[in-house]
VOBAZA-768793 format. One record per residue (C-alpha): x, y, z. Coordinates in steps of 0.5 Angstrom, whole numbers, plus 500, padded with zeros to 3 digits. Example, Ala and Ser with C-alpha at 12.3 -4.5 7.8 and 13.67 -1.06 7.14 Angstrom:
VOBAZA-768793
525491516 527498514 
end
This chain:
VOBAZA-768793
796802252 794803245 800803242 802797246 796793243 798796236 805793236 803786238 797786233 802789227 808783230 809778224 809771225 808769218 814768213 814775207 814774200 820774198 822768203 817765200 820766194 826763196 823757199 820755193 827757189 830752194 824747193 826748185 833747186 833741190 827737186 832739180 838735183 833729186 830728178 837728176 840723179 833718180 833719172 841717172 842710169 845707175 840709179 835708174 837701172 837700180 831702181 827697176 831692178 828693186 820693182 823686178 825683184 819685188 814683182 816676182 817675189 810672190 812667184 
end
């Protein structure tokens, strides 16, 4: 009975450290590839072209 009850409180529900590191890595990655292309001329200039049009849509 001991033993059985040693197991289920050692049991690992949580992520280790080095998952952590890669979902941050991952995380990293992907906020990279997210600021390259928000801040790309096209997207750029589409954007601000959005907030024009929603700005002067009340007047």
């Amino acid at each position: 009975m001991c033993g059985k009850m040693r197991k289920l409180l050692r049991r690992d529900a949580g992520m280790v450290t080095s998952e952590y590191a890669m979902g941050i890595i991952a995380a990293v990655g992907f906020a990279a590839v997210l600021y390259a292309v928000v801040t790309s001329g096209q997207v750029s200039a589409e954007l601000q072209d959005i907030v024009k049009r929603a700005l002067s849509a009340g007047t």
